[in-house]
Kinemage of the C-alpha trace (Angstrom):
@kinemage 1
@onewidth
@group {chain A} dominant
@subgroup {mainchain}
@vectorlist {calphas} color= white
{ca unk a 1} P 0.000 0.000 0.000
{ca unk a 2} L 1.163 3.290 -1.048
{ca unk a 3} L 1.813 6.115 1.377
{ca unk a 4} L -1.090 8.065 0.173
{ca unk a 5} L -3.029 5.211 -0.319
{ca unk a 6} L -2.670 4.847 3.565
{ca unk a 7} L -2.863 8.521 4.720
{ca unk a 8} L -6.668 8.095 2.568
{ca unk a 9} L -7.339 4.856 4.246
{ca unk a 10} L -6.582 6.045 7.551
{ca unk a 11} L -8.495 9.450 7.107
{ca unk a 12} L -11.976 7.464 6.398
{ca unk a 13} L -11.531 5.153 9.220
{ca unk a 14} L -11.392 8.500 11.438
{ca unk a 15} L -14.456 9.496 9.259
{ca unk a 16} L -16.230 6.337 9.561
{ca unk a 17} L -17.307 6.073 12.916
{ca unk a 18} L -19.134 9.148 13.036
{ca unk a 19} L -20.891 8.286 9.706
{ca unk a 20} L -21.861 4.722 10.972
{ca unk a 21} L -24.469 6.065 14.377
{ca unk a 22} L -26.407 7.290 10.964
{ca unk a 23} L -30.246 6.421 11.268
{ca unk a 24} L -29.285 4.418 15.346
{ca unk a 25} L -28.070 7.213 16.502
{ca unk a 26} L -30.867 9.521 15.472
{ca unk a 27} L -33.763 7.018 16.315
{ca unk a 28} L -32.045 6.663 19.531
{ca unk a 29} L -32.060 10.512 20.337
{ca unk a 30} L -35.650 10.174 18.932
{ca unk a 31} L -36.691 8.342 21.839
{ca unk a 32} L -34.716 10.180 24.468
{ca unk a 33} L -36.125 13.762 23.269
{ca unk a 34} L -39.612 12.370 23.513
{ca unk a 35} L -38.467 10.362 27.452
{ca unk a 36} L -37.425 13.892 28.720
{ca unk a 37} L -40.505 15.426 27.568
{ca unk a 38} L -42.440 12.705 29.603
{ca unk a 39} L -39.923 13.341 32.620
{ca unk a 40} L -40.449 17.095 32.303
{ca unk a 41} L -44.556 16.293 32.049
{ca unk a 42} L -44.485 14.351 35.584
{ca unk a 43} L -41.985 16.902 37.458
{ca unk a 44} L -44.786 19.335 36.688
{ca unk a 45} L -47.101 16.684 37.958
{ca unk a 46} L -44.984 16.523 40.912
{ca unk a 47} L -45.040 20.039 41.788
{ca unk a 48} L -48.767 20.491 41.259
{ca unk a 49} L -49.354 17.494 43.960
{ca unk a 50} L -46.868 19.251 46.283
{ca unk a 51} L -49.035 21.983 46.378
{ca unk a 52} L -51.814 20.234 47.371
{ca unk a 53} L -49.965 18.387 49.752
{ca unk a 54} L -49.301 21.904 51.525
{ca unk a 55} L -52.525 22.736 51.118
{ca unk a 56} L -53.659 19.781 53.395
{ca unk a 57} L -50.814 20.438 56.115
{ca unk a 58} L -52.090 24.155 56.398
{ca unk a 59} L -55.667 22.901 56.817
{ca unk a 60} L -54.461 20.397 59.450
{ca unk a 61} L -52.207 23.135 61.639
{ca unk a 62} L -56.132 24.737 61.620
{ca unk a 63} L -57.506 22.271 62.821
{ca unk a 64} L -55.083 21.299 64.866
{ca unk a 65} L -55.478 24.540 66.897
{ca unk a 66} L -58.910 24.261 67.419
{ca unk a 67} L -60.365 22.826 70.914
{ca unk a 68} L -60.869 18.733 71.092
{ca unk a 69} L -64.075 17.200 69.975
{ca unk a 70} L -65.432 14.212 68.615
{ca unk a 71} L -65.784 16.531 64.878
{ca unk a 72} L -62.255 18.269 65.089
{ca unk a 73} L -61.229 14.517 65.701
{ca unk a 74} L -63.712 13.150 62.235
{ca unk a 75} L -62.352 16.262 60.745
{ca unk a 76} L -58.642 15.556 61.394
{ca unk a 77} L -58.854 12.072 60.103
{ca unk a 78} L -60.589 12.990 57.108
{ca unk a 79} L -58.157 15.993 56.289
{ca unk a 80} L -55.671 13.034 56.738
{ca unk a 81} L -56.603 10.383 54.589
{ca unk a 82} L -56.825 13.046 51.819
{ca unk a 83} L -53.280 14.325 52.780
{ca unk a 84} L -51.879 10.602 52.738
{ca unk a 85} L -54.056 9.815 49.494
{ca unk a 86} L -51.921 12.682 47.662
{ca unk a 87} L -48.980 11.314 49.288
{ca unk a 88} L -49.329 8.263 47.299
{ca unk a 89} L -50.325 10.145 44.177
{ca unk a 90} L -46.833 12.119 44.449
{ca unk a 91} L -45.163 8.436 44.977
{ca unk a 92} L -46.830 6.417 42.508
{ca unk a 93} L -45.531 9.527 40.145
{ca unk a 94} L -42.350 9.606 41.378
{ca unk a 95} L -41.923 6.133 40.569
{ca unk a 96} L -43.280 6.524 36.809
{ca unk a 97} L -41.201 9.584 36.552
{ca unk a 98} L -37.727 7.371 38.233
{ca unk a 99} L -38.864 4.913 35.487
{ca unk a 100} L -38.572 6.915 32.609
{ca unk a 101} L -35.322 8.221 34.612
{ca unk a 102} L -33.827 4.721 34.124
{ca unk a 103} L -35.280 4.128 30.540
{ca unk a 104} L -33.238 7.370 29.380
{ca unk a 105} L -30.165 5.982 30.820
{ca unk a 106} L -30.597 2.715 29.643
{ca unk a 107} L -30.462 4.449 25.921
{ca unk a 108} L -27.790 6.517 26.575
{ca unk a 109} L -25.484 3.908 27.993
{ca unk a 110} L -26.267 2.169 25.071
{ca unk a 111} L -25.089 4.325 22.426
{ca unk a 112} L -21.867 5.724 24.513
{ca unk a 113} L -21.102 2.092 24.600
{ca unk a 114} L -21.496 1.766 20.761
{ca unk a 115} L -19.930 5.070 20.269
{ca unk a 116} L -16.854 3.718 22.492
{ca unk a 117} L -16.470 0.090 20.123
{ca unk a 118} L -16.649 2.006 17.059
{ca unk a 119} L -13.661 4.544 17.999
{ca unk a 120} L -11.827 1.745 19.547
{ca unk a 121} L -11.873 -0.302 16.509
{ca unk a 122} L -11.171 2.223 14.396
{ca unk a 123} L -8.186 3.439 16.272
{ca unk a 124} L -7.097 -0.447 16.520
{ca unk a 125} L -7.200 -0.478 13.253
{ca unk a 126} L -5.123 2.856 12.918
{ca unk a 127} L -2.658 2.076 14.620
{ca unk a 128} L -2.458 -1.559 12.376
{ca unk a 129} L -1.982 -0.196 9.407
{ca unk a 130} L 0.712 2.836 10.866
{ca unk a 131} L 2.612 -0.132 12.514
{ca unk a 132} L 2.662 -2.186 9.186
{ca unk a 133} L 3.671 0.808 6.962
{ca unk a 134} L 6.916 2.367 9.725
{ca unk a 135} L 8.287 -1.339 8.818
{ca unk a 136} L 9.052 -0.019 5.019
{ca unk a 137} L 12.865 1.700 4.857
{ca unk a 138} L 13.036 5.076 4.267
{ca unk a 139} L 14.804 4.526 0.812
{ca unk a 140} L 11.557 2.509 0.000
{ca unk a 141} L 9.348 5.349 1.030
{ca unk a 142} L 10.913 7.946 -1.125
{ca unk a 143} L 10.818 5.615 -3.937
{ca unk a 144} L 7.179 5.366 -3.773
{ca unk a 145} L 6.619 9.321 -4.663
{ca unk a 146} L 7.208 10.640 -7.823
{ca unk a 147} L 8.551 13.747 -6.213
{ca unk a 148} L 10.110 15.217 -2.763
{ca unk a 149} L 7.458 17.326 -2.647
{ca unk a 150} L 4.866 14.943 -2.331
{ca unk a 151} L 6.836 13.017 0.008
{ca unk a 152} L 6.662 16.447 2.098
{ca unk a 153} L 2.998 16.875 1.621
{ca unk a 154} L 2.672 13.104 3.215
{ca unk a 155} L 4.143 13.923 6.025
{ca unk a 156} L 2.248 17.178 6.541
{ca unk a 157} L -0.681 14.651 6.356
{ca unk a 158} L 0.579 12.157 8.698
{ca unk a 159} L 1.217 14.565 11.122
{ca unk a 160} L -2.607 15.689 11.011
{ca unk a 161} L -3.789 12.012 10.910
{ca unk a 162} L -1.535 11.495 14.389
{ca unk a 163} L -2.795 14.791 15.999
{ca unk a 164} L -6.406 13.290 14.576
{ca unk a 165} L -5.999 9.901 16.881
{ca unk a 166} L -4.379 11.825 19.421
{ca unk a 167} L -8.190 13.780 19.837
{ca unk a 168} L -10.259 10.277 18.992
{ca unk a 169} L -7.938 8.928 21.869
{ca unk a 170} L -8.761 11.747 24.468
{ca unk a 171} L -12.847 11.114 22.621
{ca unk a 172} L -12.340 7.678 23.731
{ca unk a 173} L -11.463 8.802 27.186
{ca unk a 174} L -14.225 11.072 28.151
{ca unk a 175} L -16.607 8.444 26.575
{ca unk a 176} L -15.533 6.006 29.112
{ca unk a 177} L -15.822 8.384 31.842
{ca unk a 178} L -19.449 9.762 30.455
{ca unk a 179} L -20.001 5.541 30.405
{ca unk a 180} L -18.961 4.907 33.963
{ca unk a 181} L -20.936 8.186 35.489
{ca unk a 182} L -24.321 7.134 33.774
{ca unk a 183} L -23.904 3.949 35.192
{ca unk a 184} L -23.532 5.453 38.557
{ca unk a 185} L -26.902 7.415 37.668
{ca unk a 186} L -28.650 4.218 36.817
{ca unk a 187} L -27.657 2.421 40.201
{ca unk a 188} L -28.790 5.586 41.849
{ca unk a 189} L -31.939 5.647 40.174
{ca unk a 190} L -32.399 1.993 40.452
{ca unk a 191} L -32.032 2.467 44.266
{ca unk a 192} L -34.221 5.390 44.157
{ca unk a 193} L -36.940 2.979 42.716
{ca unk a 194} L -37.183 0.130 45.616
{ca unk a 195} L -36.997 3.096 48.051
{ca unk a 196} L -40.167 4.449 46.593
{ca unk a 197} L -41.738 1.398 46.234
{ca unk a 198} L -41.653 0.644 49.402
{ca unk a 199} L -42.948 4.112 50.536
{ca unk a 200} L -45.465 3.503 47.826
{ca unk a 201} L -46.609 0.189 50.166
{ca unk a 202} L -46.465 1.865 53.576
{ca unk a 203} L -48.215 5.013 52.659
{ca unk a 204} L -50.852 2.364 51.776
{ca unk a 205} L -50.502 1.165 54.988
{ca unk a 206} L -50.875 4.267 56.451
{ca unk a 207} L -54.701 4.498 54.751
{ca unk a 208} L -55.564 0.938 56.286
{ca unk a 209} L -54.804 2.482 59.635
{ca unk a 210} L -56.806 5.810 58.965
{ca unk a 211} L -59.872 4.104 58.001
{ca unk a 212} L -59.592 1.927 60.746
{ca unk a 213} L -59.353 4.646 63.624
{ca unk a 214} L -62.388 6.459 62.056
{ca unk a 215} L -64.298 3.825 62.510
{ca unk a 216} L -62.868 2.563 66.327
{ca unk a 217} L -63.587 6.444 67.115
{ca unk a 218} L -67.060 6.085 65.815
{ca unk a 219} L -67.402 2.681 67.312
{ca unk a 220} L -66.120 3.779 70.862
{ca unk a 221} L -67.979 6.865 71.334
{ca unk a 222} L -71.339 6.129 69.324
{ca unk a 223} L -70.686 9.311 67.504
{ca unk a 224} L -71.882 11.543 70.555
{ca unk a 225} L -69.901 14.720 71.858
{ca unk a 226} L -70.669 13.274 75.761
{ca unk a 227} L -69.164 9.792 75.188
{ca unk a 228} L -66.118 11.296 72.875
{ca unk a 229} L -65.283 13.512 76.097
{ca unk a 230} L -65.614 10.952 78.363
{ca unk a 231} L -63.201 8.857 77.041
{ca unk a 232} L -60.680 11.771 76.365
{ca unk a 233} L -60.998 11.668 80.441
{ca unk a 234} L -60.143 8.558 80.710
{ca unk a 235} L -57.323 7.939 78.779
{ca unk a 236} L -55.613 11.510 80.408
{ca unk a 237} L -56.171 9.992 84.197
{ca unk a 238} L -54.348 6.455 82.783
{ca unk a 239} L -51.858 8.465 80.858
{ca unk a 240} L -50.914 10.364 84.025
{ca unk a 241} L -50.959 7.551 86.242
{ca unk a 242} L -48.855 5.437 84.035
{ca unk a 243} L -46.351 8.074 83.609
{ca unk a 244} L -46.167 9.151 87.796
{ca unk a 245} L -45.206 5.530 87.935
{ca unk a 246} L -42.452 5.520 85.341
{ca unk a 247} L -40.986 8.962 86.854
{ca unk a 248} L -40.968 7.685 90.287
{ca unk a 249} L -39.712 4.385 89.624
{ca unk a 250} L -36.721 5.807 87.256
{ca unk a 251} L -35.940 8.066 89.468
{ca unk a 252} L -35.220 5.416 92.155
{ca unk a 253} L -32.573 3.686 89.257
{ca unk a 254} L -29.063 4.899 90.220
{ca unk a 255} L -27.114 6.009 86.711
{ca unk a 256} L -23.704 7.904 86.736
{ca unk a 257} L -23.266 9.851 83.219
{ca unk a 258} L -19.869 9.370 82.426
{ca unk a 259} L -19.060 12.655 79.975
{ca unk a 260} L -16.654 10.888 77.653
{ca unk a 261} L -19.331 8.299 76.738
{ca unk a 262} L -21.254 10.987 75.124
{ca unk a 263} L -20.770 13.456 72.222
{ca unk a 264} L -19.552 16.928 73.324
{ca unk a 265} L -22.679 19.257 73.982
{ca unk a 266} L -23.712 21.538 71.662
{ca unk a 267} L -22.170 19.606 68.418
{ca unk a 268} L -24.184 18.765 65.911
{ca unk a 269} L -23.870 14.848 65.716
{ca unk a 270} L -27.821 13.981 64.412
{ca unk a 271} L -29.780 15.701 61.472
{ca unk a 272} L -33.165 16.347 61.949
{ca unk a 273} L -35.365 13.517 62.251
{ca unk a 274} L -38.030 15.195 60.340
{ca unk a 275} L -38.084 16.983 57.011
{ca unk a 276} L -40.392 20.261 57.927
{ca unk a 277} L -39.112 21.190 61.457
{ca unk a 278} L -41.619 22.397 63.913
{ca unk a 279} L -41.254 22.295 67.575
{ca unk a 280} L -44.156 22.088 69.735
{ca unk a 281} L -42.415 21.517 73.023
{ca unk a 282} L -38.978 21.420 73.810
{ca unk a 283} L -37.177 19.119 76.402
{ca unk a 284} L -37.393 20.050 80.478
{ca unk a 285} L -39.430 22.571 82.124
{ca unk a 286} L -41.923 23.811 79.236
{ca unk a 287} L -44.732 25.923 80.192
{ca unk a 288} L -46.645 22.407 79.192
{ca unk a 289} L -44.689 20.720 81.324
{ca unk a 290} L -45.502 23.043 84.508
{ca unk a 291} L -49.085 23.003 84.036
{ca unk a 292} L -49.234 19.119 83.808
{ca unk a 293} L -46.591 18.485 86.175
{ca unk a 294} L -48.472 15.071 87.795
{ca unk a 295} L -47.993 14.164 84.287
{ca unk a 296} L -44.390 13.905 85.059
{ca unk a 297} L -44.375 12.360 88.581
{ca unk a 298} L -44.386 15.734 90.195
{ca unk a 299} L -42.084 17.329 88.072
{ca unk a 300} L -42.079 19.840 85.333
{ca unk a 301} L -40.453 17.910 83.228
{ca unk a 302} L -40.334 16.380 79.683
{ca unk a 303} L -37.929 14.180 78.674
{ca unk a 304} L -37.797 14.801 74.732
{ca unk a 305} L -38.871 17.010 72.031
{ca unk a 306} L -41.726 17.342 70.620
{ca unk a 307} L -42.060 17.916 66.233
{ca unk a 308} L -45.709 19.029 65.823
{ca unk a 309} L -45.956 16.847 62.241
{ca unk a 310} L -49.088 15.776 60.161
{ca unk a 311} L -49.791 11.670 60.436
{ca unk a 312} L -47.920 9.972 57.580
{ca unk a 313} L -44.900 12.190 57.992
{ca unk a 314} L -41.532 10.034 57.012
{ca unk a 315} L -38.966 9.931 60.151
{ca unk a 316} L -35.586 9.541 59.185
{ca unk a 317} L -33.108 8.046 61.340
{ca unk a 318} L -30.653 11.036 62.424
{ca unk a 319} L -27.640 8.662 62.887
{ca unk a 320} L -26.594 5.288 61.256
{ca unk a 321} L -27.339 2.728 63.682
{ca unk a 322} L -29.117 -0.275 65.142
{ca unk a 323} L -32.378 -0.939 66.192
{ca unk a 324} L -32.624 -2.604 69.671
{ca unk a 325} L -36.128 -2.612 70.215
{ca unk a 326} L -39.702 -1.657 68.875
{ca unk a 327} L -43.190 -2.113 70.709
{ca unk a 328} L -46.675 -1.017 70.973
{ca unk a 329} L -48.382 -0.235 73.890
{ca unk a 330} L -51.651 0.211 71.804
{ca unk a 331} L -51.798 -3.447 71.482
{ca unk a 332} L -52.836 -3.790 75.310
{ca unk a 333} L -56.341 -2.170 76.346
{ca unk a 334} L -55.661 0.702 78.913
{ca unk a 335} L -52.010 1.419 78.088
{ca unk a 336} L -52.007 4.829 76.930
{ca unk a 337} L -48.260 5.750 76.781
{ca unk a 338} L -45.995 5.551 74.480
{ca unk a 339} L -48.083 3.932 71.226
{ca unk a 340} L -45.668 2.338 68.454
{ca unk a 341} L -42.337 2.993 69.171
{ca unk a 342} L -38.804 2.378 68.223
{ca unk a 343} L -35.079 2.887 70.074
{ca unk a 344} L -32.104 3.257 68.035
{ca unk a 345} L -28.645 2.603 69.613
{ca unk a 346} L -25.759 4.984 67.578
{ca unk a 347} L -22.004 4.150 67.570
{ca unk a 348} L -21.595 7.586 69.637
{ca unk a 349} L -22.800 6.570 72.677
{ca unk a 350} L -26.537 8.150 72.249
{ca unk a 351} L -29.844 5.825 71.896
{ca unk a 352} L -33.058 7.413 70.317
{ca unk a 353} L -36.214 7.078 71.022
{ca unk a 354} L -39.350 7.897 67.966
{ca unk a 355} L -42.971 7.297 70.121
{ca unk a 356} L -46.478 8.133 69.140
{ca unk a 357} L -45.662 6.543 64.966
{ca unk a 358} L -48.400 5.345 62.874
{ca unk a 359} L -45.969 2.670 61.516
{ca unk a 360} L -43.314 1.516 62.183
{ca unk a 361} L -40.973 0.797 58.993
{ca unk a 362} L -37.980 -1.268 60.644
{ca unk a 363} L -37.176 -4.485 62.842
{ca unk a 364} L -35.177 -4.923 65.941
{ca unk a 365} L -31.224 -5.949 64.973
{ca unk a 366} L -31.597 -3.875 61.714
{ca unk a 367} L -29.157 -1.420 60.513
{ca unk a 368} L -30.083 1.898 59.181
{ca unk a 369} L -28.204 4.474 57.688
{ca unk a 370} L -28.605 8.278 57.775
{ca unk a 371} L -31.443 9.515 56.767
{ca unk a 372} L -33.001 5.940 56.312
{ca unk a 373} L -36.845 6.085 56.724
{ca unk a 374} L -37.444 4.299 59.836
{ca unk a 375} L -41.157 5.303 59.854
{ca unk a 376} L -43.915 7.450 60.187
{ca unk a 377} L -45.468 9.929 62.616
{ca unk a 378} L -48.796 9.603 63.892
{ca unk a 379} L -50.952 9.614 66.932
{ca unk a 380} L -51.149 5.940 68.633
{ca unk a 381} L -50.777 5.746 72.407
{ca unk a 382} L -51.977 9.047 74.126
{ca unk a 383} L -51.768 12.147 72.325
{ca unk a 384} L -53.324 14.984 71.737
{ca unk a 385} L -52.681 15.198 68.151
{ca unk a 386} L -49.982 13.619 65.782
{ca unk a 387} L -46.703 14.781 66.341
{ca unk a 388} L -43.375 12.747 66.703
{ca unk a 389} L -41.991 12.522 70.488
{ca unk a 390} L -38.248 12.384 69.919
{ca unk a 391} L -35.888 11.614 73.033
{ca unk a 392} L -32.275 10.941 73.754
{ca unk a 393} L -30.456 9.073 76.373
{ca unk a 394} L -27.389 7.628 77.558
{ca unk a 395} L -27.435 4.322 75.827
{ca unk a 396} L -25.598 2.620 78.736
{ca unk a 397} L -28.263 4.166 80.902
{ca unk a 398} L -31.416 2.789 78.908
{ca unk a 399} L -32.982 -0.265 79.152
{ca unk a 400} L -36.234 -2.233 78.269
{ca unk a 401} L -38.818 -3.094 80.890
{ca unk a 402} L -41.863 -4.538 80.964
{ca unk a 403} L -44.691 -2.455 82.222
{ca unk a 404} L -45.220 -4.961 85.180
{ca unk a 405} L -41.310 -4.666 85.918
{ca unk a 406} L -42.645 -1.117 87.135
{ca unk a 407} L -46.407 -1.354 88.856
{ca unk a 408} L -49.353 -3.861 88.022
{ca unk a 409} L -51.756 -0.976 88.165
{ca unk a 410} L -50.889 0.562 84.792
{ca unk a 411} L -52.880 -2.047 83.193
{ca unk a 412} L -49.847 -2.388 80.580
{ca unk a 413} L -49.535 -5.940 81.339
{ca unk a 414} L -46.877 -7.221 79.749
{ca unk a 415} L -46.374 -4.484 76.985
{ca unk a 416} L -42.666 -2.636 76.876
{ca unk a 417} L -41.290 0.493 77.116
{ca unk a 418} L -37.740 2.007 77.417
{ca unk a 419} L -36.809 2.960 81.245
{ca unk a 420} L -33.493 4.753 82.277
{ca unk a 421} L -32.286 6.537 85.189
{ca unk a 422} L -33.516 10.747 84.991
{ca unk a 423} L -29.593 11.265 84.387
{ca unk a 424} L -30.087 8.768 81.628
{ca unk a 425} L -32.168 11.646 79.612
{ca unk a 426} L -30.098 13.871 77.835
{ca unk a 427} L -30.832 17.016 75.774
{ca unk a 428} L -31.985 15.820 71.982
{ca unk a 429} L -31.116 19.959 71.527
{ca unk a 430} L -27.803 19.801 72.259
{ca unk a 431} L -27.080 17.208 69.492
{ca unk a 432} L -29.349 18.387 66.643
{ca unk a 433} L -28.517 20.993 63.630
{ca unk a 434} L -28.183 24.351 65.334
């Protein structure tokens, strides 16, 4: 082969490649053009069902402020199986929209992947034929041009072809790298996915368990004002009487806070539980606290924070850890305390404590990461309105009793319930975001 027979050889396998994607390539950006305008469709989607979504937390907060009867009750659950219902709608979209997400990426990775065989082939190729022609002697070169300055103009050539593969070897480069970081994107996405499906399945859940306290509430109080306040009376006087027991019995439990087994105060070692941060009572002496003080055996005194949060509302664990124990002190007739609840041992030395859920999204011995959903607030056990009770303790100074273990009058029975020493309780402040 000639030396300009090569140098025109080589020039249309750098041309080739490019040529080849053709009527692929185009179909291909066909369909992703047409995939974005579908992702682009539900992300408005999205945004219109956040806004209702908002709309239903506002109305809650209203209601949520008004005095407590048997309607504002009917009301509240209503407003909340509406709220949850567009919850769902907003998930089931967010998985259609994750979908198409995935599909995108699926044709993308495709063609960077054809895009990278072609180039490599062609450079393999290249560099073939370069190899095959340096073996001629220079003597044998010149003899194959009818003049020195064509032999000049070759070179001028070659030089252009090198500097060419130089750039489709750098091409070849970024494609890989575009390859590998769509791939990341896909594993992301695919992630993404199972999370939201099984949101998707406990948010559906969450509407069993709505439907079924409308109708215990109508059940219990015969849907009359009078029976609806009597029984708010009687689940305060055994929600006081079960918590003057706990108080005085841990404060009889003899704990000695050793400072180094605990994060520094005042660092920020947890993110917020919650997404929408709103405080309704804040750990120790609240002006609650002080009005209701037989509520806490005598003192004014509350042993966690309070996030004032519509039922349904994700909790995310605000440490990686592992679970040690769950319960559910609805699950026992008279036990009004501490509903469905979970306790969370960190690696720092701190154990959490998430009362009052709706459900309850994760098993004693689990792991969870940051920000894991762990799951989601409500209003079992006795409470005046859904909201997330968050505590913190010493986790060598917590432990889990059984309602028995403490007095037989509680009518807990057998149900369980964290217990540690009043030095035990720590400050969930002094650890959160400041």
């Amino acid at each position: 082969m000639s030396r300009a027979t090569l140098l025109a050889f080589i020039l249309g396998l750098l041309i080739i490649p490019s040529l080849s994607l053709g009527t692929d390539f185009a179909l291909a950006q066909s369909e992703i053009e047409k995939l974005k305008n579908e992702i682009n469709d539900r992300s408005n989607r999205l945004s219109q069902i956040e806004q209702e979504i908002a709309q239903y937390e506002a109305a809650l907060l209203e209601v949520g402020a008004e005095k407590s009867t048997l309607q504002k009750a009917i009301n509240q659950l209503e407003l909340e199986r509406k709220k949850v219902t567009a919850d769902i709608k907003y998930t089931e979209t967010k998985i259609g929209s994750t979908d198409l997400e995935i599909s995108k990426l699926n044709i993308e990775i495709s063609n960077t992947q054809e895009n990278i065989f072609e180039n490599r082939d062609a450079l393999r190729e290249i560099i073939r034929s370069v190899h095959t022609q340096d073996e001629q002697s220079l003597i044998e070169t010149l003899l194959s041009y009818d003049n020195i300055s064509d032999y000049w103009n070759s070179l001028e050539e070659l030089e252009s072809v090198r500097s060419s593969i130089s750039q489709r070897v750098d091409n070849l480069s970024n494609l890989k790298d575009i390859l590998e970081s769509k791939r990341e994107s896909e594993n992301y996405r695919r992630g993404e996915l199972l999370d939201l499906k099984d949101q998707y399945s406990d948010q559906q859940n969450l509407l069993t368990n709505n439907k079924s306290e409308k109708d215990s509430l109508l059940k219990e109080t015969k849907n009359q004002e009078a029976e609806y306040q009597s029984l708010l009376a009687q689940k305060r006087a055994a929600k006081e009487l079960i918590e003057k027991e706990m108080r005085d019995f841990e404060a009889k439990l003899q704990f000695i806070l050793d400072p180094n087994s605990v994060p520094v105060p005042g660092t920020g070692v947890f993110r917020w539980p919650v997404d929408n941060v709103i405080i309704t009572q804040y750990f120790g002496g609240t002006e609650f606290a002080k009005r209701n003080a037989s509520v806490y055996g005598g003192r004014a005194y509350h042993p966690g924070v309070d996030f004032g949060v519509p039922r349904g509302t994700p909790i995310y664990a605000p440490l990686s850890g592992v679970v040690r124990a769950t319960g559910n002190t609805d699950a026992f007739p008279g036990c009004y305390s501490w509903g469905k609840w979970t306790l969370i041992d960190h690696p720092n030395g701190l154990t959490t404590l998430y009362a009052h859920q709706d459900l309850q999204s994760v098993t004693p011995g689990e792991s969870v990461a940051t920000g894991d959903i762990i799951g989601y607030s409500g209003s079992t056990g006795y409470s005046t309105g859904p909201h997330l009770h968050f505590t913190v303790y010493a986790s060598a100074g917590v432990t889990i009793r059984k309602f028995n273990e403490i007095k037989t009058v509680t009518s807990c029975g057998s149900a369980t319930t964290p217990i540690a020493a009043t030095d035990a309780y720590l400050d969930p402040m002094l650890y959160l975001p400041q």
